[in-house]
C-alpha positions as CSV (number, residue, x, y, z in Angstrom):
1,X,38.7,-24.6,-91.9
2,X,41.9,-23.2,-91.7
3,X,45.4,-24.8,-92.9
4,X,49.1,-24.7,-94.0
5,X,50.9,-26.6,-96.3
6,X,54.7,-26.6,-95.3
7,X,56.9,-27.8,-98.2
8,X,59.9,-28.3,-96.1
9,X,62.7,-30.9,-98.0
10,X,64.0,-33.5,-96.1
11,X,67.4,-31.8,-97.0
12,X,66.4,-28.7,-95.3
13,X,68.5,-29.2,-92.3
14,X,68.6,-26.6,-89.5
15,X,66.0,-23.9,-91.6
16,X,63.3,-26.1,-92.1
17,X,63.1,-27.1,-88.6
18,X,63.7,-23.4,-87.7
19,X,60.2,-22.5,-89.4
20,X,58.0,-25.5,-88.8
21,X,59.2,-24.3,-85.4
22,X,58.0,-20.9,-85.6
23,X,54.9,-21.6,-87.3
24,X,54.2,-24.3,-84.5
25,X,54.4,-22.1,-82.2
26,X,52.5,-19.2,-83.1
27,X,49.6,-21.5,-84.5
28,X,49.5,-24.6,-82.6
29,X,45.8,-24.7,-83.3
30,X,45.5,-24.5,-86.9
31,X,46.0,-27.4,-89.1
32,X,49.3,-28.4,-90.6
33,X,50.5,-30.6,-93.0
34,X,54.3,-31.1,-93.7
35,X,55.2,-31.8,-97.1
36,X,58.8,-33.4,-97.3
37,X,59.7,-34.4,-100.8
38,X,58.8,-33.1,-104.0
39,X,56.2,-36.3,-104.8
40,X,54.3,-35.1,-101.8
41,X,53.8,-31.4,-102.9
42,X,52.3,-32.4,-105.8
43,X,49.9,-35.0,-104.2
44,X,48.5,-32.8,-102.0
45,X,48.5,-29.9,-104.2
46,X,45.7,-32.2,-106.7
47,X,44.3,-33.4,-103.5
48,X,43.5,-30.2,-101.4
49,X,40.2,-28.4,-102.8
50,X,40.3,-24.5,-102.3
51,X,36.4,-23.4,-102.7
52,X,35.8,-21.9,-99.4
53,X,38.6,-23.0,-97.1
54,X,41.8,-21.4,-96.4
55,X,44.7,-23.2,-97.6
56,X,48.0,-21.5,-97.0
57,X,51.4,-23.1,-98.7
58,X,54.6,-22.3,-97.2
59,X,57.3,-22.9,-99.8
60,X,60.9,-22.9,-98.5
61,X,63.5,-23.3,-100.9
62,X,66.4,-23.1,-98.7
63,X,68.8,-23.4,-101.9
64,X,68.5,-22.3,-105.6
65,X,68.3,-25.7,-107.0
66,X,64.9,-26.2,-104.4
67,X,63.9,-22.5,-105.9
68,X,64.5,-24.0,-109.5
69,X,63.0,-27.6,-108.9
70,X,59.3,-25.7,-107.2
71,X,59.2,-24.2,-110.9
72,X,57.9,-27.2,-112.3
73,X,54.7,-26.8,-109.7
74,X,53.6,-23.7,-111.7
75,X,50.6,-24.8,-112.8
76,X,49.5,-26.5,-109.8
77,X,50.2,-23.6,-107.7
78,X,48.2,-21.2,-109.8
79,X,45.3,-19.3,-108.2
80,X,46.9,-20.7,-104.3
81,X,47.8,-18.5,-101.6
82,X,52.0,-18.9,-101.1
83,X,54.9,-17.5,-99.2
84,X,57.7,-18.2,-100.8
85,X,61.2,-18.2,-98.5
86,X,63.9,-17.4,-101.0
87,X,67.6,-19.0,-100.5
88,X,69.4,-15.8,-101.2
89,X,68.9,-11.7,-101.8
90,X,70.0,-12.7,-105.4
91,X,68.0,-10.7,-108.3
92,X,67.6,-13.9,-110.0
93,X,66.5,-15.8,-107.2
94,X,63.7,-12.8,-107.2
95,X,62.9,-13.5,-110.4
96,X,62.6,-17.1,-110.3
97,X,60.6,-16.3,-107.1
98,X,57.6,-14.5,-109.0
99,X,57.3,-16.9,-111.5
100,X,55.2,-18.7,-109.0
101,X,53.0,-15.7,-107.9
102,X,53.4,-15.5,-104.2
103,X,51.2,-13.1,-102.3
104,X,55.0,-12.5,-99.6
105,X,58.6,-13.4,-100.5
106,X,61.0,-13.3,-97.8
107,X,64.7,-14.7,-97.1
108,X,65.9,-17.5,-95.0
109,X,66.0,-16.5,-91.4
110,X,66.7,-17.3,-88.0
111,X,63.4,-16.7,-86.5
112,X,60.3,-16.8,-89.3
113,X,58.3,-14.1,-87.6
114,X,57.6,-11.7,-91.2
115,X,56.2,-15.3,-92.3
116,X,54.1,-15.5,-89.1
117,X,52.9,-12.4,-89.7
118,X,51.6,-12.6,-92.5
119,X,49.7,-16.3,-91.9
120,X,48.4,-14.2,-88.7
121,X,47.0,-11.4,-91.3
122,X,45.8,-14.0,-93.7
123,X,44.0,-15.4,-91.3
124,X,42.5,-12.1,-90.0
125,X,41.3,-11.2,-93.0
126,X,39.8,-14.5,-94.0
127,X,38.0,-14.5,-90.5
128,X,36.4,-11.5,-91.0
129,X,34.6,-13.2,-94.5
């Protein structure tokens, strides 16, 4: 089974509904699951097991305080497949970026499609297992 975990904040506004949009779209088949608050990342993040399933998290942080607050989630998110959308081109949102080991980075945008490009590769690849 195939699935993505969307941390999108309530507070996301207009980019959040931007990528659930764009992931909706191009996947409307594979299971999603919408996390809105921080409480709910971490619940599903100790519920979710990874053994032979591929679980996919989607981590926007549509503003350097949501980039800071995910930091707490390093544990948890160690050894999980992420794409990280990134508030800003700032070095130091970069760096606080890849302290949570994503296999893509990207910026905000208006139409999510490196994102969907890569869950389209990542799912490719895990296909072919």
């Amino acid at each position: 089974m195939i699935s993505f975990v969307l941390y999108i904040h309530l507070d996301s506004g207009k980019d959040g509904q931007l990528l659930a949009q764009a992931v909706q779209k191009r996947f409307p088949n594979v299971f999603r699951q919408v996390c809105r608050d921080l409480p709910g990342l971490a619940k599903t993040l100790k519920t979710l097991v990874h053994y032979t399933d591929l679980h996919v998290y989607v981590l926007l942080a549509e503003t350097p305080e949501r980039l800071e607050q995910l930091q707490e989630f390093i544990d948890d998110l160690e050894d999980k497949k992420i794409l990280l959308v990134l508030p800003d081109n700032q070095r130091s949102s970069y760096a606080t970026g890849l302290r949570l080991r994503p296999r893509f980075i990207t910026q905000r945008s208006k139409a999510y499609e490196d994102i969907c490009d890569v869950l389209e590769k990542m799912i490719e690849n895990h296909s072919r297992k």
